[in-house]
Structures are given as structure tokens and as C-alpha cells.
N, CA, C and O atoms as a GROMACS GRO file, in nm:
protein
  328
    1UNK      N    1  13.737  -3.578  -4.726
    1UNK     CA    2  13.655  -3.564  -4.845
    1UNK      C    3  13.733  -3.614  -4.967
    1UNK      O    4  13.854  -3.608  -4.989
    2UNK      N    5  13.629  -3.666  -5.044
    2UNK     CA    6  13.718  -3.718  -5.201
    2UNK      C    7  13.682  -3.633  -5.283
    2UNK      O    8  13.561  -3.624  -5.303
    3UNK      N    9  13.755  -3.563  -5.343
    3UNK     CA   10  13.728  -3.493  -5.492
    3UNK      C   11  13.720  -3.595  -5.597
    3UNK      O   12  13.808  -3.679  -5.613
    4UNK      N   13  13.586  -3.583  -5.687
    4UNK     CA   14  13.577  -3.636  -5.817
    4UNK      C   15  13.535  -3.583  -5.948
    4UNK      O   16  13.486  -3.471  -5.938
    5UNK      N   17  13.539  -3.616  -6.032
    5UNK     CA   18  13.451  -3.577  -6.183
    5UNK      C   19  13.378  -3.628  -6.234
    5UNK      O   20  13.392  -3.735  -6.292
    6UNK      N   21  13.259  -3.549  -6.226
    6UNK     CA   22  13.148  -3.661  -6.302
    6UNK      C   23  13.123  -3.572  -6.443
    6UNK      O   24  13.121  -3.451  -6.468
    7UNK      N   25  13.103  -3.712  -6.535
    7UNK     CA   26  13.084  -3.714  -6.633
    7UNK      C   27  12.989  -3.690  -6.726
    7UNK      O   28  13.044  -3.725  -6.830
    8UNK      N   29  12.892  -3.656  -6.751
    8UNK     CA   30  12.715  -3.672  -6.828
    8UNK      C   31  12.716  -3.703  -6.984
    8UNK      O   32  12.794  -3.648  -7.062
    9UNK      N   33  12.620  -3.799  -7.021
    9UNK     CA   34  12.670  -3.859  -7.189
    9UNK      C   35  12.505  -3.843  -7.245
    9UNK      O   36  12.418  -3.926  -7.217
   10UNK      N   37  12.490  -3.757  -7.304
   10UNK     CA   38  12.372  -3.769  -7.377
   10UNK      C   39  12.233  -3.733  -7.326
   10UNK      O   40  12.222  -3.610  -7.318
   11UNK      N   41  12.117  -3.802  -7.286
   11UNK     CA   42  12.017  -3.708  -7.230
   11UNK      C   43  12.051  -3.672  -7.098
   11UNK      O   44  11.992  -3.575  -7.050
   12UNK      N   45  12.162  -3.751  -7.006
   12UNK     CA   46  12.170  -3.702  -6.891
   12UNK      C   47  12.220  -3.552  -6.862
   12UNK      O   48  12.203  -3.461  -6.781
   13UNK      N   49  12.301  -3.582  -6.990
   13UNK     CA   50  12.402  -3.450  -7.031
   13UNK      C   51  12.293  -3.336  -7.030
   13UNK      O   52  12.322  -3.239  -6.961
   14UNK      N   53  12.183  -3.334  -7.089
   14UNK     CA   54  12.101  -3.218  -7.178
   14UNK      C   55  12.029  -3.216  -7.005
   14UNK      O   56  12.072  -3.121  -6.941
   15UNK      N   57  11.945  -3.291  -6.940
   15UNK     CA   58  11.923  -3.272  -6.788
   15UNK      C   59  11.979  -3.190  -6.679
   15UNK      O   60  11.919  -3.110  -6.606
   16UNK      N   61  12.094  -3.221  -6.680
   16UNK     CA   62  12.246  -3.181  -6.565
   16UNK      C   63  12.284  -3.022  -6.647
   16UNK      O   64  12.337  -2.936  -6.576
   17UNK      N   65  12.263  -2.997  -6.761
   17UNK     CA   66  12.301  -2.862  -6.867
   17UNK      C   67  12.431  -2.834  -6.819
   17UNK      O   68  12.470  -2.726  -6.775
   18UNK      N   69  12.510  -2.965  -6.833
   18UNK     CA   70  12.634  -2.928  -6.819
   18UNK      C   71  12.716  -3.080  -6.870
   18UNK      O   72  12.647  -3.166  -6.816
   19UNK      N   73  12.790  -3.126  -6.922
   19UNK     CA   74  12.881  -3.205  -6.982
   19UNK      C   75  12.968  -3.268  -6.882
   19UNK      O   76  12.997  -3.384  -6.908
   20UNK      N   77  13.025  -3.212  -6.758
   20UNK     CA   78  13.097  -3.239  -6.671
   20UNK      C   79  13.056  -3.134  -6.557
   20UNK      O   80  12.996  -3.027  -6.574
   21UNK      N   81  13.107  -3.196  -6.426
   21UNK     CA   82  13.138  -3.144  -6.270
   21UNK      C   83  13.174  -3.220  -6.202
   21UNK      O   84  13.150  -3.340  -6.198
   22UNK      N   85  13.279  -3.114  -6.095
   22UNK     CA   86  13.357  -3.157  -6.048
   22UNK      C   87  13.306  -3.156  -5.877
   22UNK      O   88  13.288  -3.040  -5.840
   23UNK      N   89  13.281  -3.254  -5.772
   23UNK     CA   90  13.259  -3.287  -5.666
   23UNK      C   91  13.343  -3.294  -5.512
   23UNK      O   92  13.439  -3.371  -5.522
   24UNK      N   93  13.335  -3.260  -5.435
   24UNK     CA   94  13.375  -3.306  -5.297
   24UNK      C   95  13.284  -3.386  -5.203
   24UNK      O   96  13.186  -3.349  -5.137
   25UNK      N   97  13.348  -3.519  -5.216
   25UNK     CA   98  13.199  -3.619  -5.120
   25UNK      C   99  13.286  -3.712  -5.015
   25UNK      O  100  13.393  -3.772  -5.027
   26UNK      N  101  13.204  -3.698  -4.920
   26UNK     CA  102  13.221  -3.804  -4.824
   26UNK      C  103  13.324  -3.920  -4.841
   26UNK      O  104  13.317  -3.949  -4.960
   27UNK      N  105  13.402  -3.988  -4.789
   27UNK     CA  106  13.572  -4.067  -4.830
   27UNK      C  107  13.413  -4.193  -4.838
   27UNK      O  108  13.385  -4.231  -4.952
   28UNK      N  109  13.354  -4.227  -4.762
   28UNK     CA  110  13.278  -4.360  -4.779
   28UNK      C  111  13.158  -4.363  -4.829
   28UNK      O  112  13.072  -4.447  -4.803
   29UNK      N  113  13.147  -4.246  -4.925
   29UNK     CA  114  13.006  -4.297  -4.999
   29UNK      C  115  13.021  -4.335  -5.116
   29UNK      O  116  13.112  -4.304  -5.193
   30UNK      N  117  12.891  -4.436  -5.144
   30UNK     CA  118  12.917  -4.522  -5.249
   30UNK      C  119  12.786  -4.439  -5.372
   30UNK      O  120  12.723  -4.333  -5.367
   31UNK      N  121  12.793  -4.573  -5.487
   31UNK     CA  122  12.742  -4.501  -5.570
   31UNK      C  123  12.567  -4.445  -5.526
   31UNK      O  124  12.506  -4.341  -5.546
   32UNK      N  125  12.545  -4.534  -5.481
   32UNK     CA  126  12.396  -4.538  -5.440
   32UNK      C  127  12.345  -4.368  -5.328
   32UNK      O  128  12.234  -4.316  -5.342
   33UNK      N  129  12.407  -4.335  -5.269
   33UNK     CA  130  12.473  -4.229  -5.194
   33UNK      C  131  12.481  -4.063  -5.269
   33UNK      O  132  12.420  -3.960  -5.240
   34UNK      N  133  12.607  -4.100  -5.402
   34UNK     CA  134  12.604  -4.020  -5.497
   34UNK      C  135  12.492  -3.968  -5.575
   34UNK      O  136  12.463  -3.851  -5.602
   35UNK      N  137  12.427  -4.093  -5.611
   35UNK     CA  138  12.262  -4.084  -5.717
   35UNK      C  139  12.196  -4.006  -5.622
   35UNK      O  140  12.124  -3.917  -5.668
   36UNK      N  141  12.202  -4.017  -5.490
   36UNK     CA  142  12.104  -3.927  -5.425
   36UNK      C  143  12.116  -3.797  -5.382
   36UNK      O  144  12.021  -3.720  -5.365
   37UNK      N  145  12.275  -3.765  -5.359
   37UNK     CA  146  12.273  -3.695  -5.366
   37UNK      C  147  12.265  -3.584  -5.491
   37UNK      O  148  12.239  -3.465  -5.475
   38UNK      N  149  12.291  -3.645  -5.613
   38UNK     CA  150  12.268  -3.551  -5.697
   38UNK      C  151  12.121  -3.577  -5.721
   38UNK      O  152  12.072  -3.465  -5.740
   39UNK      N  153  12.065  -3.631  -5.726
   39UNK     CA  154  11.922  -3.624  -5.741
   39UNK      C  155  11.859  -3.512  -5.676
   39UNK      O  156  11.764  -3.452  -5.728
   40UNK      N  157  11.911  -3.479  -5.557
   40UNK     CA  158  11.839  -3.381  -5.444
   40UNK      C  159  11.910  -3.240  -5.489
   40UNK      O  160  11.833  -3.149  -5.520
   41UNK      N  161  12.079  -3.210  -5.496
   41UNK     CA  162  12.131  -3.076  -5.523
   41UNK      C  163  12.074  -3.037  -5.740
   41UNK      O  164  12.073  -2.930  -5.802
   42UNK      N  165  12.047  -3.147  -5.776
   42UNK     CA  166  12.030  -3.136  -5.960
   42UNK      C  167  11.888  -3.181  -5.976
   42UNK      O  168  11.886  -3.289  -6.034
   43UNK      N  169  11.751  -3.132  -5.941
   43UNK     CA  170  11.606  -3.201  -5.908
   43UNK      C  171  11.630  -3.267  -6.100
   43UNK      O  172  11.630  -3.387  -6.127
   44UNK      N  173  11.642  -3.189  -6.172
   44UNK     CA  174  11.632  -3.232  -6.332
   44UNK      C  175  11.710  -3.366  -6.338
   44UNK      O  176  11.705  -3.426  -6.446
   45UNK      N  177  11.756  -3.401  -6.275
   45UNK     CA  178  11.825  -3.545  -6.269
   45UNK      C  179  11.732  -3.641  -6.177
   45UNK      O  180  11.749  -3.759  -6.208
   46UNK      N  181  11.655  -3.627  -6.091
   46UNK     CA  182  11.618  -3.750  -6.039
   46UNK      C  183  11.500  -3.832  -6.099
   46UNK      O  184  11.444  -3.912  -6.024
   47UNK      N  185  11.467  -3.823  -6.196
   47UNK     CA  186  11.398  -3.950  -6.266
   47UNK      C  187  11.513  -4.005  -6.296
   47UNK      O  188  11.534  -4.121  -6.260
   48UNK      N  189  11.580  -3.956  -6.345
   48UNK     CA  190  11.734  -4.049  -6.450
   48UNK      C  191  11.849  -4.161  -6.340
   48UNK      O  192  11.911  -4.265  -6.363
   49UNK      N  193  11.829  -4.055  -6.191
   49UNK     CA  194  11.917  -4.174  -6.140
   49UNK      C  195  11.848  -4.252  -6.104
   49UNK      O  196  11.903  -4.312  -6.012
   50UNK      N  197  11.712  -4.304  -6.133
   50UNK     CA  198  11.663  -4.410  -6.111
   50UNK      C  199  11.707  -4.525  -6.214
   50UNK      O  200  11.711  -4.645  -6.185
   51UNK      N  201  11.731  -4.484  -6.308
   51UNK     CA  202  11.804  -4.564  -6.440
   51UNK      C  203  11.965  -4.594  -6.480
   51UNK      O  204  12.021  -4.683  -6.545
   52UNK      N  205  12.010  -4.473  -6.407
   52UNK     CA  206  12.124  -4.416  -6.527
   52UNK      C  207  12.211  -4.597  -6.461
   52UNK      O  208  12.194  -4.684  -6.376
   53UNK      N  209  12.323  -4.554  -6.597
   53UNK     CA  210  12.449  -4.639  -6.583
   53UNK      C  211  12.525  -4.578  -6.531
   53UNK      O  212  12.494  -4.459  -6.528
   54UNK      N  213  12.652  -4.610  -6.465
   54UNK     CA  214  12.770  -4.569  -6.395
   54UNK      C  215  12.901  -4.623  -6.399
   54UNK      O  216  12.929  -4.715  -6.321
   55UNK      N  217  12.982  -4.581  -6.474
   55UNK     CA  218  13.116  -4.609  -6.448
   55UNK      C  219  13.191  -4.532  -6.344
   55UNK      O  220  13.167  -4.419  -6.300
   56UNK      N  221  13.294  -4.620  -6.311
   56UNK     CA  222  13.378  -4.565  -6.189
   56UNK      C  223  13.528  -4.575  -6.271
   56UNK      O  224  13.573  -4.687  -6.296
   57UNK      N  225  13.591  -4.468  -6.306
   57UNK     CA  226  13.729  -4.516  -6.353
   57UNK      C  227  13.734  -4.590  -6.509
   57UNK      O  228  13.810  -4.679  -6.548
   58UNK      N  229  13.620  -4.518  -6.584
   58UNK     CA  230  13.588  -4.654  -6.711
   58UNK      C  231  13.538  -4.772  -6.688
   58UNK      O  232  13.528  -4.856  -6.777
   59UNK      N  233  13.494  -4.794  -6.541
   59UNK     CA  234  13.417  -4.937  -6.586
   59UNK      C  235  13.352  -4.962  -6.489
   59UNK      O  236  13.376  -4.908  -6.381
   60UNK      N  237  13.226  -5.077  -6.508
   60UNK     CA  238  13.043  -5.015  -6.457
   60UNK      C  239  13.057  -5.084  -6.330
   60UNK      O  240  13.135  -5.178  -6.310
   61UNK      N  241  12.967  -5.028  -6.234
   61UNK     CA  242  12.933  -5.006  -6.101
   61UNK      C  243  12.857  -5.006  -6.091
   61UNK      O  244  12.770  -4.951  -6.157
   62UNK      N  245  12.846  -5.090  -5.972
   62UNK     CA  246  12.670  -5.108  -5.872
   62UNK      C  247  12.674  -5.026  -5.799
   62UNK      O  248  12.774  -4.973  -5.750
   63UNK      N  249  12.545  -4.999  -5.777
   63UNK     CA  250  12.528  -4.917  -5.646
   63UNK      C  251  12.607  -4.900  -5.489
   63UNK      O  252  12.635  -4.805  -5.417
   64UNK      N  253  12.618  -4.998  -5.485
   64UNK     CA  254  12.706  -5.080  -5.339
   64UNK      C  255  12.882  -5.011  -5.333
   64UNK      O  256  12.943  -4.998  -5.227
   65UNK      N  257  12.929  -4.981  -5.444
   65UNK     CA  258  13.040  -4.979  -5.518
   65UNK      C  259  13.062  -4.837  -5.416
   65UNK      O  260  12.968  -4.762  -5.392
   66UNK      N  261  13.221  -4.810  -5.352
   66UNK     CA  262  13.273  -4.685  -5.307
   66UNK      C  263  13.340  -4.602  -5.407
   66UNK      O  264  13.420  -4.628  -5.496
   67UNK      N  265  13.286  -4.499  -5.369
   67UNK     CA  266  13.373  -4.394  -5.490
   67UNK      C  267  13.506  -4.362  -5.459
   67UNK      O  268  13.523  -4.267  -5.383
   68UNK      N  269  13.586  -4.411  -5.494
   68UNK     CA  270  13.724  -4.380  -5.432
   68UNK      C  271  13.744  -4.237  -5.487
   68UNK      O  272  13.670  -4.173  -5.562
   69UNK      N  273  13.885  -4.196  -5.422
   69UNK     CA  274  13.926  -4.047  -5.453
   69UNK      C  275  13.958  -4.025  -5.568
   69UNK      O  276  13.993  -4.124  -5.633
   70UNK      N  277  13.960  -3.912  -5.626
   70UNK     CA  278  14.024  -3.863  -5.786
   70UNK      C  279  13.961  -3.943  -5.885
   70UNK      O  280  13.999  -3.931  -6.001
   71UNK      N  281  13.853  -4.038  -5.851
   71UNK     CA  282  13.778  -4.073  -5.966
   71UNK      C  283  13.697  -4.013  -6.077
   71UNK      O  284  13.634  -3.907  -6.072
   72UNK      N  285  13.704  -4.059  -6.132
   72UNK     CA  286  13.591  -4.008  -6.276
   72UNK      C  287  13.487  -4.081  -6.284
   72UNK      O  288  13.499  -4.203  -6.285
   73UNK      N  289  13.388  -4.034  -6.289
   73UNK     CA  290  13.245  -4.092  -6.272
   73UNK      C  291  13.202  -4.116  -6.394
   73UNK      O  292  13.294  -4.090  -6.471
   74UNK      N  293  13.109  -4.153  -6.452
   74UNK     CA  294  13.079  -4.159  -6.629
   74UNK      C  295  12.888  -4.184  -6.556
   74UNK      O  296  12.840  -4.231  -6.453
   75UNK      N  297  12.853  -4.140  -6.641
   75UNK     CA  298  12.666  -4.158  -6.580
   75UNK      C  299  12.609  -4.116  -6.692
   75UNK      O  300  12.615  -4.000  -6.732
   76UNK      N  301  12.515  -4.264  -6.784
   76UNK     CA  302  12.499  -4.294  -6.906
   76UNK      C  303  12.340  -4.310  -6.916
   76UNK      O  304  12.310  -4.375  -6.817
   77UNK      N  305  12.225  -4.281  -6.988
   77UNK     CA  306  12.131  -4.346  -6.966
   77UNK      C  307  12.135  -4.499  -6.967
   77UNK      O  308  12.241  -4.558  -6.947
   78UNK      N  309  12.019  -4.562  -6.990
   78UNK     CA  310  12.019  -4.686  -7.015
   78UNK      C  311  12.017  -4.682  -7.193
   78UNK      O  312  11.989  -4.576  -7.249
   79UNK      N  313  12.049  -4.807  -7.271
   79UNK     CA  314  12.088  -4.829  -7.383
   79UNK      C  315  11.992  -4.912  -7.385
   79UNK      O  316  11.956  -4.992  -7.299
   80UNK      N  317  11.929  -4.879  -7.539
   80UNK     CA  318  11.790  -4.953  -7.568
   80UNK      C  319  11.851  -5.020  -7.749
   80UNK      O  320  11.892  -4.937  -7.830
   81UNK      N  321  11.846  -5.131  -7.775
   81UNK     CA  322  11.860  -5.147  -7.950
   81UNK      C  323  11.711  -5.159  -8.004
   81UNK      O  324  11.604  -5.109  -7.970
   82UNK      N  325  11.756  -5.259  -8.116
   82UNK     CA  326  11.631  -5.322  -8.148
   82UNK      C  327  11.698  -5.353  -8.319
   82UNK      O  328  11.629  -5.410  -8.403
   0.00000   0.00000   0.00000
């Protein structure tokens, strides 16, 4: 198992009602994996991982992407300007 930290920034944050948590997951699951599983243990999160952004370690990740161990996760909505 890999221990990690995930991160929450803003509405994901106010969803998850928590700022941070800390994980034990599978050595080979990737991000795509993660989104689901928190989608299923956090139900208030699964519209969002249909969207959210993801950093791995400070910097962004595809789905496909393995979560290595002792990582820090970052999970952002999407960013809109105008």
C-alpha cells in the first residue's frame, strides 16, 4: 500500500468538508482509480471528479498517471476567466 495526502482547494474543499486527508491505496493505482474511489467513499465529491484538476507532487496529471508513494495530491476545480 502507498500512503498519500490529498489536498482540496476551494469548492472541492467546501464538498470533501475537509482541507486535507490522508490515504492508504493500492502501490498501482493511478489517478483515474483514485477519482473513483473517492467519488464512491466521499458521494459529495462525485460530480467534481468528473472535472476536478490534479496535481501529483505540484504538477498536473492525467488520469493514466500512477500515484506513487508519499505523494501529495492537489485536486482543484476547473478554472474559468473571462
Amino acid at each position: 500500500m502507498n500512503h498519500i495526502k490529498l489536498l482540496f482547494f476551494a469548492t472541492i474543499r467546501d464538498r470533501a468538508g475537509t482541507k486535507s486527508l490522508e490515504l492508504d491505496i493500492p502501490v498501482d493505482m493511478t489517478i483515474q482509480g483514485l477519482k473513483k474511489k473517492l467519488a464512491s467513499d466521499i458521494p459529495t465529491l462525485k460530480d467534481s471528479m468528473k472535472s476536478v484538476l490534479i496535481t501529483i507532487n505540484r504538477e498536473y496529471a492525467f488520469d493514466e498517471a500512477i500515484v506513487p508513494a508519499d505523494a501529495e495530491i492537489g485536486m482543484f476545480p476547473p478554472v474559468s476567466g473571462g
